[in-house]
C-alpha positions as CSV (number, residue, x, y, z in Angstrom):
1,X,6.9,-4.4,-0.2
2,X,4.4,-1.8,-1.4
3,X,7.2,-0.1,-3.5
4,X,7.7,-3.4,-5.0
5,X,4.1,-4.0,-5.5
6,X,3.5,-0.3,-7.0
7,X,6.5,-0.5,-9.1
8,X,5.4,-4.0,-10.6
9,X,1.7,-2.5,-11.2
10,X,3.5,0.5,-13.0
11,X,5.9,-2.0,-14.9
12,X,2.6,-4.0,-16.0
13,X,0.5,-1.0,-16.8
14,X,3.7,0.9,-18.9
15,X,4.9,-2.4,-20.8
16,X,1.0,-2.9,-21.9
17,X,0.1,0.3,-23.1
18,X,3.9,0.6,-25.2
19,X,2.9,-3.2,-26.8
20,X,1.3,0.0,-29.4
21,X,4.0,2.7,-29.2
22,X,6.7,2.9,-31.9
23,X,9.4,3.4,-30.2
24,X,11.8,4.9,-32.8
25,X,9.5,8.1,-32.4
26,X,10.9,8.7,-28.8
27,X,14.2,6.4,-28.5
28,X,17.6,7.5,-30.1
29,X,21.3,6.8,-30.2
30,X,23.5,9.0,-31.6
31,X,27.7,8.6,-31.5
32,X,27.9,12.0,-30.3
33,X,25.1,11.9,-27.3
34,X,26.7,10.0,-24.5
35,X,28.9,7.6,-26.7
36,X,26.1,6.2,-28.7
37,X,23.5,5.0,-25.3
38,X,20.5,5.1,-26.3
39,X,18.5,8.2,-24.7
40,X,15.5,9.9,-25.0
41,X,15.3,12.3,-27.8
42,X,16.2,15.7,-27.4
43,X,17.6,14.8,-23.7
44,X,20.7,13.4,-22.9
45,X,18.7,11.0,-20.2
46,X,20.1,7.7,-21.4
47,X,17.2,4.5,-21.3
48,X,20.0,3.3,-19.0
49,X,19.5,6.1,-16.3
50,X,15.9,6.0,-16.0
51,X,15.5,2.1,-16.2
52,X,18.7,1.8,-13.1
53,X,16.0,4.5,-10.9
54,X,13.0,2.0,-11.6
55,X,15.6,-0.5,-10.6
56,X,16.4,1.2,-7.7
57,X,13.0,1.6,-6.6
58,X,11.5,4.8,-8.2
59,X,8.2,5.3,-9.0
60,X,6.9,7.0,-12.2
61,X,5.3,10.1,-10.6
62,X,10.0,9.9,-9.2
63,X,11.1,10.5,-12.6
64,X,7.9,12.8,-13.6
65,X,8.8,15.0,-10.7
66,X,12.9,15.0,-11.1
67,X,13.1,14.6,-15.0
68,X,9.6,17.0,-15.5
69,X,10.5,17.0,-19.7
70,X,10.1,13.1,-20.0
71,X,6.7,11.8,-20.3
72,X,4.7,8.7,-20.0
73,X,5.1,8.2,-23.6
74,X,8.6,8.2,-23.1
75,X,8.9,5.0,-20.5
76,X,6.5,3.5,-22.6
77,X,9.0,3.8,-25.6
78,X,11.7,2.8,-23.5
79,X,10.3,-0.2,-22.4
80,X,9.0,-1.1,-26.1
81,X,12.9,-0.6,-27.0
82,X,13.9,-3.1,-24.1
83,X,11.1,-5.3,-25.7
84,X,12.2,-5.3,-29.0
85,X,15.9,-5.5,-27.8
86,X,15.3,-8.4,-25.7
87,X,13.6,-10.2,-28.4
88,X,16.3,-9.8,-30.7
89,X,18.5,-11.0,-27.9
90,X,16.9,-14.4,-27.9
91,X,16.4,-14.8,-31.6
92,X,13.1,-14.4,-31.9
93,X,12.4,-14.1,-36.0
94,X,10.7,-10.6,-37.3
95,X,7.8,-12.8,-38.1
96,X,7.3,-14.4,-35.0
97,X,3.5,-13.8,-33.6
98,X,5.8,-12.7,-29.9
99,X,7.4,-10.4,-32.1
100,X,5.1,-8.7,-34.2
101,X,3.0,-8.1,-30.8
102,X,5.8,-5.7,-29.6
């Protein structure tokens, strides 16, 4: 239960802080980088890896400590992609006050 609890006070803390991160800065997809997937750029660490560890239970300082190259800018990108993605998923319009806040 106190991964769970840590995890979800990481979550909160990392989807907060990238509400201001532009996440095109950190986030990229390329055809010729693992089909496409999104990934971090310069890595070939897709936004699929890292978010199945967090998934599965790891913590930030986890990833810091296996992956030492991303950073704390980078989850926060990722989660601003998943944001942006998942807002589009639902149809929420560009000028939406939900949307412009992401």
């Amino acid at each position: 239960c106190s991964s769970v609890r840590g995890f979800l006070r990481t979550l909160s803390c990392v989807i907060l802080s990238a509400m201001n991160i532009n996440w095109r800065d950190r986030i990229h997809s390329d055809p010729a980088i693992l089909l496409g997937k999104p990934v971090i750029k310069g890595t070939r660490i897709s936004v699929e890896l890292l978010l199945g560890w967090l998934a599965n239970g790891w913590t930030e300082a986890e990833i810091f400590e296996n992956y030492p190259h991303i950073t704390r800018e980078d989850l926060q990108a990722m989660f601003a992609f998943l944001a942006e993605i998942n807002q589009q998923a639902l149809g929420v319009p560009a000028d939406s006050p939900a949307r412009q806040s992401a």
